[in-house]
PDB file of the backbone (N, CA, C, O) and the ligand in Angstrom, with CONECT records:
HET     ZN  A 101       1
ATOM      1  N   UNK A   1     -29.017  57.811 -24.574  1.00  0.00           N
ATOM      2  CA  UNK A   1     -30.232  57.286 -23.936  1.00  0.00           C
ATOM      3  C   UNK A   1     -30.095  55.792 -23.640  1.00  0.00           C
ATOM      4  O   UNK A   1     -30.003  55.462 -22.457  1.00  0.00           O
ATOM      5  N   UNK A   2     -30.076  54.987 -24.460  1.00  0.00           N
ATOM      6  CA  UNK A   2     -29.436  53.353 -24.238  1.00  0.00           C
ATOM      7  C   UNK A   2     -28.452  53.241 -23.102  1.00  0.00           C
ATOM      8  O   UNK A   2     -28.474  52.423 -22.182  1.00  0.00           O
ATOM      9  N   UNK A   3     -27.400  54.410 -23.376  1.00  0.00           N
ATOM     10  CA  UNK A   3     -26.430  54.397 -22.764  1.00  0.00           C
ATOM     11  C   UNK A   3     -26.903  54.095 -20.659  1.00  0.00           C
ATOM     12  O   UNK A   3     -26.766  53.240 -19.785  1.00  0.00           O
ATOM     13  N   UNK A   4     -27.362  55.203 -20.817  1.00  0.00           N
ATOM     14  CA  UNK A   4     -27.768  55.457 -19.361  1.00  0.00           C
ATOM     15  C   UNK A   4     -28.851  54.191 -19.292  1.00  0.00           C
ATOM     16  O   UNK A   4     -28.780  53.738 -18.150  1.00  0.00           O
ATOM     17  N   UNK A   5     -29.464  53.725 -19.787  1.00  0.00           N
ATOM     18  CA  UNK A   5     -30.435  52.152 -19.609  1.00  0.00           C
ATOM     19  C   UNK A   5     -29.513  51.446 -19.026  1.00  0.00           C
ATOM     20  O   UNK A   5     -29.595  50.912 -17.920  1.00  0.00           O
ATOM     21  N   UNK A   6     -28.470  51.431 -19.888  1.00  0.00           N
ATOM     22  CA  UNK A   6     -27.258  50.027 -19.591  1.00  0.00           C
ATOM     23  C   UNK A   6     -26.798  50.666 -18.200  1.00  0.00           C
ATOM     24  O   UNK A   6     -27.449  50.531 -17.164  1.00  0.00           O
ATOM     25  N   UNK A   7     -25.980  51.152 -18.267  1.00  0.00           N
ATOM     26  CA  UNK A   7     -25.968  51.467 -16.624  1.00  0.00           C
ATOM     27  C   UNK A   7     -26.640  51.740 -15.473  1.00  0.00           C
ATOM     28  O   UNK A   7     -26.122  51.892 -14.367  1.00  0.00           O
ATOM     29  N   UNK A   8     -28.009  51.811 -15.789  1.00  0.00           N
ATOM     30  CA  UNK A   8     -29.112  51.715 -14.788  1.00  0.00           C
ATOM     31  C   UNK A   8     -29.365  50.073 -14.681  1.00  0.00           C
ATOM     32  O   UNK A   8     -29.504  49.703 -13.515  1.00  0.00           O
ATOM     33  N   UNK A   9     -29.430  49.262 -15.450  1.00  0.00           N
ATOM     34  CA  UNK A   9     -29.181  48.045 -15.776  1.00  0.00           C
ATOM     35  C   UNK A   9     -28.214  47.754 -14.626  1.00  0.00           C
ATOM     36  O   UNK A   9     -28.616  47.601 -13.473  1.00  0.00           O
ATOM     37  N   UNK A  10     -26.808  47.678 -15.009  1.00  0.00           N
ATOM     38  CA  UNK A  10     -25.860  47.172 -14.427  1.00  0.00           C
ATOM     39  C   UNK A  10     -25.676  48.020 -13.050  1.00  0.00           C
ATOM     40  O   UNK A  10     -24.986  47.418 -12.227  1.00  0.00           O
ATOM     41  N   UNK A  11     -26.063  49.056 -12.707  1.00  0.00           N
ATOM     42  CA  UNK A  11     -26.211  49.268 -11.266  1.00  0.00           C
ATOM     43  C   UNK A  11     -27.078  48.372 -10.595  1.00  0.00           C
ATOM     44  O   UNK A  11     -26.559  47.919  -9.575  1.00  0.00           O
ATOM     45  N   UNK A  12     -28.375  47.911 -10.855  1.00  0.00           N
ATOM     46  CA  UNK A  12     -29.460  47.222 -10.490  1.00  0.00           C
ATOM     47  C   UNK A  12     -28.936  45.636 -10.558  1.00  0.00           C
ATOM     48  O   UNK A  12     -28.964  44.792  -9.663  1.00  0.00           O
ATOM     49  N   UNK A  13     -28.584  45.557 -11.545  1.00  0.00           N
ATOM     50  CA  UNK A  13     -27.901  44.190 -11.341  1.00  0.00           C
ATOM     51  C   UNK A  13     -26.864  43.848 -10.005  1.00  0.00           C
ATOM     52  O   UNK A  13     -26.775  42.761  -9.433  1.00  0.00           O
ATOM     53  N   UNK A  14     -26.328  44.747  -9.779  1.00  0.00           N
ATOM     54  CA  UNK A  14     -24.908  44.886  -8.886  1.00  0.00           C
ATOM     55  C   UNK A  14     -25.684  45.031  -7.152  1.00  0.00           C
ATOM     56  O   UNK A  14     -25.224  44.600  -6.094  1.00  0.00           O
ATOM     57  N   UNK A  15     -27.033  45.822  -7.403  1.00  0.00           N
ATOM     58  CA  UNK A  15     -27.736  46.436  -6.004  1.00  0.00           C
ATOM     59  C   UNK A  15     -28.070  44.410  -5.877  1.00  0.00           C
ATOM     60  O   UNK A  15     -27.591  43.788  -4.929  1.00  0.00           O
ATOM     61  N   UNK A  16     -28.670  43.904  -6.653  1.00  0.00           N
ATOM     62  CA  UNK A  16     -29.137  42.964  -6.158  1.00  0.00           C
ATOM     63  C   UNK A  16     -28.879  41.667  -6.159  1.00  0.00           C
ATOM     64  O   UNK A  16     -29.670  40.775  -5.854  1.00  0.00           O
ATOM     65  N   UNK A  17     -26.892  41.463  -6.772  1.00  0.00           N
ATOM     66  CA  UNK A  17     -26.276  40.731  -6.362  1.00  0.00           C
ATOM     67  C   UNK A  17     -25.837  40.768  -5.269  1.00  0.00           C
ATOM     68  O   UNK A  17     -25.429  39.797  -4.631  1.00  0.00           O
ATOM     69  N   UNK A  18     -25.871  42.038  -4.876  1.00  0.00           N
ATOM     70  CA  UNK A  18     -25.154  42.013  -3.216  1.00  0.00           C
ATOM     71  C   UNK A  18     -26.490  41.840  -2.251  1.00  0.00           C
ATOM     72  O   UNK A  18     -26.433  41.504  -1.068  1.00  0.00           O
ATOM     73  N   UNK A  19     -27.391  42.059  -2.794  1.00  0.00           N
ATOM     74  CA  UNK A  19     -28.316  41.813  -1.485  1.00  0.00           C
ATOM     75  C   UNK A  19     -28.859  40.208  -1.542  1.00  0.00           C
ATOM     76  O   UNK A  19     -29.448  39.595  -0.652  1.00  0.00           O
ATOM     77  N   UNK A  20     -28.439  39.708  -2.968  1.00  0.00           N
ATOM     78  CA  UNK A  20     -28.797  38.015  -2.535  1.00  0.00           C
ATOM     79  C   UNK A  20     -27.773  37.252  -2.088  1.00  0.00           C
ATOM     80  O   UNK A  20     -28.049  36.156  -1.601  1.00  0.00           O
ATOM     81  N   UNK A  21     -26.639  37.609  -2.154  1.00  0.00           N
ATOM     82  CA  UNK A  21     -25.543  37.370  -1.442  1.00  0.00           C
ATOM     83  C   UNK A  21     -25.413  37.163   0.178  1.00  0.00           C
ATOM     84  O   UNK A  21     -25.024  36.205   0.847  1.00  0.00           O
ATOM     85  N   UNK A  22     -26.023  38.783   0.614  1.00  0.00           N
ATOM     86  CA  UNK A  22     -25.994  38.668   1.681  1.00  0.00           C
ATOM     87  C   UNK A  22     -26.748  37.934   2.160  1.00  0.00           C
ATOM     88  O   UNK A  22     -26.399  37.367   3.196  1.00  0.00           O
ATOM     89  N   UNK A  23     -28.210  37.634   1.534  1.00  0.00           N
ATOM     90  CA  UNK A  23     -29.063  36.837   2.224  1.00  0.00           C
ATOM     91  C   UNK A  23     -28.549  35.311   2.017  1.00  0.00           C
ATOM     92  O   UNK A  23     -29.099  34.398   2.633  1.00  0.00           O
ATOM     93  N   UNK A  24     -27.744  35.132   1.350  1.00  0.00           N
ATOM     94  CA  UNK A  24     -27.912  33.843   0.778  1.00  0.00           C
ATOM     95  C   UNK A  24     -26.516  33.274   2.102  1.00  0.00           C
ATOM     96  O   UNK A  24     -26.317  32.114   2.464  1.00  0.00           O
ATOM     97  N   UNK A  25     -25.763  34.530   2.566  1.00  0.00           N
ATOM     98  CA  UNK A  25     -24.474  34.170   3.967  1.00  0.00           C
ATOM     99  C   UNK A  25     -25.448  34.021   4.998  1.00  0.00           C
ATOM    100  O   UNK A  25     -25.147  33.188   5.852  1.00  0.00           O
ATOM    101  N   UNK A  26     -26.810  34.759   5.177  1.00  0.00           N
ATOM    102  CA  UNK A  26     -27.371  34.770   6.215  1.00  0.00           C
ATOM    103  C   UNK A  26     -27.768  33.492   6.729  1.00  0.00           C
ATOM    104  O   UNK A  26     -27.669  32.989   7.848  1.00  0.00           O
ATOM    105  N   UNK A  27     -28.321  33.021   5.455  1.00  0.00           N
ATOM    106  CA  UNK A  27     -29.324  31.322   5.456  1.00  0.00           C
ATOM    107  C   UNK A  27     -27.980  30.615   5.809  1.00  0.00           C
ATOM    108  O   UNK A  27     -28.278  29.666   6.534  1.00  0.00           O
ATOM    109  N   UNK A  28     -26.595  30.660   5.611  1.00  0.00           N
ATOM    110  CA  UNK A  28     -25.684  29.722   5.621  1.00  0.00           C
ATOM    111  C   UNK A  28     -25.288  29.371   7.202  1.00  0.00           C
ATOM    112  O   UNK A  28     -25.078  28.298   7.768  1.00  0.00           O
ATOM    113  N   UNK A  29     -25.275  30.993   7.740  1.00  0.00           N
ATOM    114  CA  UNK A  29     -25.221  31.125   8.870  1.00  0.00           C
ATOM    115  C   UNK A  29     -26.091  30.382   9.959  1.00  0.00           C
ATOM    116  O   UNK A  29     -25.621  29.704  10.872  1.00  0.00           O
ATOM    117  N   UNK A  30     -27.086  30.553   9.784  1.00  0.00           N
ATOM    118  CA  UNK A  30     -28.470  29.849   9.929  1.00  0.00           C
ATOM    119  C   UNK A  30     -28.250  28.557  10.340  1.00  0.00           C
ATOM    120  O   UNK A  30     -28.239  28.160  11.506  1.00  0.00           O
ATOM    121  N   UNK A  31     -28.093  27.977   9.437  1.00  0.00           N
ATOM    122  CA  UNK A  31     -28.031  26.940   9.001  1.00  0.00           C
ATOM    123  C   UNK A  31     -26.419  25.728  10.266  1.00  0.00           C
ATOM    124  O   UNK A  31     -26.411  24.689  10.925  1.00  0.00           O
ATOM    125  N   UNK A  32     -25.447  26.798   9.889  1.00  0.00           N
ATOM    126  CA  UNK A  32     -24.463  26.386  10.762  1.00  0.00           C
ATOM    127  C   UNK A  32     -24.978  26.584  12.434  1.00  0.00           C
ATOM    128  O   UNK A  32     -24.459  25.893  13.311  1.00  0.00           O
ATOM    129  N   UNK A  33     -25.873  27.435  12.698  1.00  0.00           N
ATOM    130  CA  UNK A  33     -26.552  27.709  13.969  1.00  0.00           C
ATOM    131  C   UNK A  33     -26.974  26.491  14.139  1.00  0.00           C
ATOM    132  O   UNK A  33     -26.137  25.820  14.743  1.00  0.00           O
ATOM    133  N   UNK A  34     -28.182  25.760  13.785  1.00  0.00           N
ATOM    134  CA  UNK A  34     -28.602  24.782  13.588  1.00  0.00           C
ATOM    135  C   UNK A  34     -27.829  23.774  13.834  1.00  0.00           C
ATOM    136  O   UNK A  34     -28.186  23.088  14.791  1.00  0.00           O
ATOM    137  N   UNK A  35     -26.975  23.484  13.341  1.00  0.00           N
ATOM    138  CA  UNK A  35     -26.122  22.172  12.981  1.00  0.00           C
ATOM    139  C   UNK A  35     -25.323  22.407  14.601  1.00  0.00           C
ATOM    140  O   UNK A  35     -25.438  21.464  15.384  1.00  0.00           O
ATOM    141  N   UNK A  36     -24.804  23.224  14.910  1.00  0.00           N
ATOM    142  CA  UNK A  36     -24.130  23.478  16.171  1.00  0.00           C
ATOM    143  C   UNK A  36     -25.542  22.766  17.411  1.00  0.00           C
ATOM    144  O   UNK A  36     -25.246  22.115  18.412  1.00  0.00           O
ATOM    145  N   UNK A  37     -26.332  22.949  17.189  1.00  0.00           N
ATOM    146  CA  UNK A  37     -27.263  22.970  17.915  1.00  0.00           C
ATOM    147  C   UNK A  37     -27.096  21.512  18.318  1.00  0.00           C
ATOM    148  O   UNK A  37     -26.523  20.990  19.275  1.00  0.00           O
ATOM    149  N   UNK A  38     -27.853  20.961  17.169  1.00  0.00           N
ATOM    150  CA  UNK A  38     -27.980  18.943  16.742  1.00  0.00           C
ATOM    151  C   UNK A  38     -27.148  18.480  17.284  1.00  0.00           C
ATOM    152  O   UNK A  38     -27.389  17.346  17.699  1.00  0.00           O
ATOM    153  N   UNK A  39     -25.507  19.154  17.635  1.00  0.00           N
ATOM    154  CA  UNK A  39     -24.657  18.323  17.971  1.00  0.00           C
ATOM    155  C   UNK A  39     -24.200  18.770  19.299  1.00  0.00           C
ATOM    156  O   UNK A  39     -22.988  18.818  19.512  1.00  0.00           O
ATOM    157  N   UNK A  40     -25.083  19.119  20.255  1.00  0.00           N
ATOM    158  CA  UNK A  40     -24.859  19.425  21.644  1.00  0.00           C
ATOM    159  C   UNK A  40     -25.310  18.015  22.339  1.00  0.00           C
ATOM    160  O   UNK A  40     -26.204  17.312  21.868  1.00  0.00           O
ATOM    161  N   UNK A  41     -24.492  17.657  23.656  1.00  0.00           N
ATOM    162  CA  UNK A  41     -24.562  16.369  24.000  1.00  0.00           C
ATOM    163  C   UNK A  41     -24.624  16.949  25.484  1.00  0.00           C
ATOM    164  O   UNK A  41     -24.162  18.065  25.721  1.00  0.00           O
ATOM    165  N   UNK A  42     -25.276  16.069  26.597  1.00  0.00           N
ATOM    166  CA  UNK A  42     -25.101  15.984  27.682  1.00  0.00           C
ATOM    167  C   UNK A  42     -23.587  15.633  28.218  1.00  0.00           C
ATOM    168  O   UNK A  42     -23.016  14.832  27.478  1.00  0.00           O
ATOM    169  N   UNK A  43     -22.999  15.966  29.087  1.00  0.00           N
ATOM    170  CA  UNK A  43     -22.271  15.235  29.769  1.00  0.00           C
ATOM    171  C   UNK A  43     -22.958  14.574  30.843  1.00  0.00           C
ATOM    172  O   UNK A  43     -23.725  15.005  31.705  1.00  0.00           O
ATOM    173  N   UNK A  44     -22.364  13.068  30.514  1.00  0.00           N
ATOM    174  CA  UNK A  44     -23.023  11.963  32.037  1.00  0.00           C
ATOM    175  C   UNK A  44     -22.712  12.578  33.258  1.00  0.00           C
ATOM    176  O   UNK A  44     -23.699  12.729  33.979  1.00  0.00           O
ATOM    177  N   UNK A  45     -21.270  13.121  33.876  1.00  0.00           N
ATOM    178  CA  UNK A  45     -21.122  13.566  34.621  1.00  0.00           C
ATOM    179  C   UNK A  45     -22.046  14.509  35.551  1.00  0.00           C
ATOM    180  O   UNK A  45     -22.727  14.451  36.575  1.00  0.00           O
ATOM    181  N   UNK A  46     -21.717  15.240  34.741  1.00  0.00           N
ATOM    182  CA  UNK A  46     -22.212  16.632  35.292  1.00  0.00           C
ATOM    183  C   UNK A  46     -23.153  17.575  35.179  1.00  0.00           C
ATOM    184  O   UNK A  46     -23.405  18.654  35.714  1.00  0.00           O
ATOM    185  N   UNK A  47     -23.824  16.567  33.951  1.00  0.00           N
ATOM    186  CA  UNK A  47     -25.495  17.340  32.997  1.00  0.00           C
ATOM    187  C   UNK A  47     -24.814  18.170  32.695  1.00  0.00           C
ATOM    188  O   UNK A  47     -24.346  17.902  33.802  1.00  0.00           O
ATOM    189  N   UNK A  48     -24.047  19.209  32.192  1.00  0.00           N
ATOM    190  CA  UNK A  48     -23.609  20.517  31.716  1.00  0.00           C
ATOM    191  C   UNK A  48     -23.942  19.768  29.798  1.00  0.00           C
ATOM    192  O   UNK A  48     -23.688  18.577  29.618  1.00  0.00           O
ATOM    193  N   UNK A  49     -24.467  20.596  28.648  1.00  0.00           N
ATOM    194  CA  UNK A  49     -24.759  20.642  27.754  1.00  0.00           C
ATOM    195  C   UNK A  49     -23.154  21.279  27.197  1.00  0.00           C
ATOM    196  O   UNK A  49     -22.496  22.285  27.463  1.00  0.00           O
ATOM    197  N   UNK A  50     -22.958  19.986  26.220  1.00  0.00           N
ATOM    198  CA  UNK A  50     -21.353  20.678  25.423  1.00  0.00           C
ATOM    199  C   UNK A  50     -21.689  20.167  24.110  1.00  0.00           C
ATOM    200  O   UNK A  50     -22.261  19.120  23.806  1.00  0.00           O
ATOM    201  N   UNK A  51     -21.021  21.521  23.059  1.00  0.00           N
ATOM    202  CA  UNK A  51     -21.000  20.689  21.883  1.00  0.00           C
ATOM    203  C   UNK A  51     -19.994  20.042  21.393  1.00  0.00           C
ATOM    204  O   UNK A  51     -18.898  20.545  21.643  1.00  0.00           O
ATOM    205  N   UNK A  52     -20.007  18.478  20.379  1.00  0.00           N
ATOM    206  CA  UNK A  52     -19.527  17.776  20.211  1.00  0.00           C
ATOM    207  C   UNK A  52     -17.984  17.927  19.746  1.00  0.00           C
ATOM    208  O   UNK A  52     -16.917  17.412  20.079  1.00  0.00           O
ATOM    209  N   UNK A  53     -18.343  18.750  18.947  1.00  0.00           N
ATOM    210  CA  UNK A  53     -16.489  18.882  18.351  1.00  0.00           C
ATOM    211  C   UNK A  53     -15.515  19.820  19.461  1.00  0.00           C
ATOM    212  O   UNK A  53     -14.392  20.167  19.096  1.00  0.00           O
ATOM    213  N   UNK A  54     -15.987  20.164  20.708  1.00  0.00           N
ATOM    214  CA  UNK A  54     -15.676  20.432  21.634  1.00  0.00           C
ATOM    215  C   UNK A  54     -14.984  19.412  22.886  1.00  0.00           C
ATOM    216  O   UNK A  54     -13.872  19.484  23.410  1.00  0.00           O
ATOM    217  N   UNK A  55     -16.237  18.348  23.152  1.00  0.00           N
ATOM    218  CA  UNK A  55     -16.166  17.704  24.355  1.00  0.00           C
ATOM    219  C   UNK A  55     -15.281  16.661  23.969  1.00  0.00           C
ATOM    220  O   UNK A  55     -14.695  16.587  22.889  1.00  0.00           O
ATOM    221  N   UNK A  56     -15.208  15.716  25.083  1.00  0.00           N
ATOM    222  CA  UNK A  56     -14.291  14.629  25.015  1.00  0.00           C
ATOM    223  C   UNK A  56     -14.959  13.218  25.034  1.00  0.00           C
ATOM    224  O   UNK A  56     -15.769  13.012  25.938  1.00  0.00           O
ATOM    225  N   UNK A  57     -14.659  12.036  23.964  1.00  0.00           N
ATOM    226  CA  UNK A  57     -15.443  11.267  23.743  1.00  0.00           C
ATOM    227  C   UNK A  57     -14.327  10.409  24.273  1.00  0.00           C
ATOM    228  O   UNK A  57     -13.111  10.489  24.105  1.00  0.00           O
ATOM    229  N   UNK A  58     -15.097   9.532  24.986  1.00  0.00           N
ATOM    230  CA  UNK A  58     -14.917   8.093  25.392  1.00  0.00           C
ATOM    231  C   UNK A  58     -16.150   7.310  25.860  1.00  0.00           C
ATOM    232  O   UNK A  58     -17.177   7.676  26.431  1.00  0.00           O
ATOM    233  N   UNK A  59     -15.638   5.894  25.354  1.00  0.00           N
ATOM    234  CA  UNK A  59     -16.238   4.519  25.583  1.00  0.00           C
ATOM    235  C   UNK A  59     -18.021   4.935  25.175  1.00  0.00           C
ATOM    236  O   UNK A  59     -19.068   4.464  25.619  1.00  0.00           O
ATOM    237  N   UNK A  60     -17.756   6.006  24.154  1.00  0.00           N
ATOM    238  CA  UNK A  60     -19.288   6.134  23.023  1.00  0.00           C
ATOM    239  C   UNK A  60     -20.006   7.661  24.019  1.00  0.00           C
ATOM    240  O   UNK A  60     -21.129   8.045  23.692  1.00  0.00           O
ATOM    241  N   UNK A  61     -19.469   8.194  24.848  1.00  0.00           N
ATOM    242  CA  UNK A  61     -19.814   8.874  25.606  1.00  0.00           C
ATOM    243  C   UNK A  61     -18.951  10.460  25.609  1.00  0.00           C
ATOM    244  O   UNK A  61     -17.742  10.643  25.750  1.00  0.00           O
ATOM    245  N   UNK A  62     -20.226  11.651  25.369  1.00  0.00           N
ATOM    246  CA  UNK A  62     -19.298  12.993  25.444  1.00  0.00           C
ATOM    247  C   UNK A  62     -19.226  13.744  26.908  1.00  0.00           C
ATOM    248  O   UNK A  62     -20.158  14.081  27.638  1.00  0.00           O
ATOM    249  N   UNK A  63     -17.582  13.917  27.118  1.00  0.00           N
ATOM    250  CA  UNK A  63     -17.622  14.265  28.883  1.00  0.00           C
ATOM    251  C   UNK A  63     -17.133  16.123  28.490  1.00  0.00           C
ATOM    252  O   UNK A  63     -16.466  16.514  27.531  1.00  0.00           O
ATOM    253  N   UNK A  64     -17.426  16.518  29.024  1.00  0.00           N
ATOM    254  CA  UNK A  64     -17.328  18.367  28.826  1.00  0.00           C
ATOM    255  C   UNK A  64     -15.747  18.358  29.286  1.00  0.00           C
ATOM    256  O   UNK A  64     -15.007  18.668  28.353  1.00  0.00           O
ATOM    257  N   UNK A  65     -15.107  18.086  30.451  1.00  0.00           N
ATOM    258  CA  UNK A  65     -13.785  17.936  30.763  1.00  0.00           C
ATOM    259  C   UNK A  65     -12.838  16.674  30.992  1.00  0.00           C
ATOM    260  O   UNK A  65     -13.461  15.652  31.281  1.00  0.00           O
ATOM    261  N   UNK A  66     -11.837  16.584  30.939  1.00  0.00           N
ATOM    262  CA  UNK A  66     -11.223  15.625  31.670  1.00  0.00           C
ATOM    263  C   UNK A  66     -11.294  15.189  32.845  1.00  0.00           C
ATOM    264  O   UNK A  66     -11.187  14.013  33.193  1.00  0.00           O
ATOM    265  N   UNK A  67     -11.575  16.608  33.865  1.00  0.00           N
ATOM    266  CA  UNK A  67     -11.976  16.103  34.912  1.00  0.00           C
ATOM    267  C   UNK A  67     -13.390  15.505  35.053  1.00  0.00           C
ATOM    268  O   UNK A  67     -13.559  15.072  36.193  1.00  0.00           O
ATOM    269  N   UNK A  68     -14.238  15.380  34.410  1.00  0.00           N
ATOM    270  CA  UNK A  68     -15.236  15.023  34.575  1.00  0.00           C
ATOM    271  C   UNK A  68     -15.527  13.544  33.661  1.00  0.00           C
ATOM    272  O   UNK A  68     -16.516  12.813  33.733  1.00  0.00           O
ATOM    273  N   UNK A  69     -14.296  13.391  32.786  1.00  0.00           N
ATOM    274  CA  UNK A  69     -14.305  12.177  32.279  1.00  0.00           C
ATOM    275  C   UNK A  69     -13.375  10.977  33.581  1.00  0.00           C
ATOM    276  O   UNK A  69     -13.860   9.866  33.794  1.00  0.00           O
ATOM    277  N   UNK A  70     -12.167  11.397  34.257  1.00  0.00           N
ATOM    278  CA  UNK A  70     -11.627  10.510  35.326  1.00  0.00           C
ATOM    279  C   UNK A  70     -12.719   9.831  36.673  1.00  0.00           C
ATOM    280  O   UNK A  70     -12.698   8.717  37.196  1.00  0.00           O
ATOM    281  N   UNK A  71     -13.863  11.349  36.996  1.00  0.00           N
ATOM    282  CA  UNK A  71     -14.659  11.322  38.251  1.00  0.00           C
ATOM    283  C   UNK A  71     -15.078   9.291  38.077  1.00  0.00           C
ATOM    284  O   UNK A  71     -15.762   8.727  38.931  1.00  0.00           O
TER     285      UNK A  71
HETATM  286 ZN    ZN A 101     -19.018  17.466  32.906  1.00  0.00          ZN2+
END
């Protein structure tokens, strides 16, 4: 009788480590959504919206291409 407690126990424990887990990748995800967001920049050029660790920075300024950083 104990017996089967403890393993109803530790199944339940196990159901709802994985489901705070998952929620807890979801919020992370989230979260990196977000942050991608904050760091979207105009290009002067061409108005086209690029994000930062993408585009090309010069003279304090993000250009989406090269060609649009020479124009
Ligand atoms: Zn551009």
């Amino acid at each position: 009788m104990i017996f089967k407690v403890l393993v109803f126990a530790v199944v339940a424990y196990i159901v709802y480590a994985m489901f705070f887990k998952k929620n807890r990748e979801k919020n992370v995800k989230d979260n990196n959504g977000e942050y991608i967001e904050d760091t979207m920049d105009e290009c002067p050029t061409c108005g086209t919206y690029i994000s930062k660790s993408e585009a090309i920075l010069s003279n304090g300024k993000y250009y989406c291409s090269e060609k649009c950083l020479n124009k």
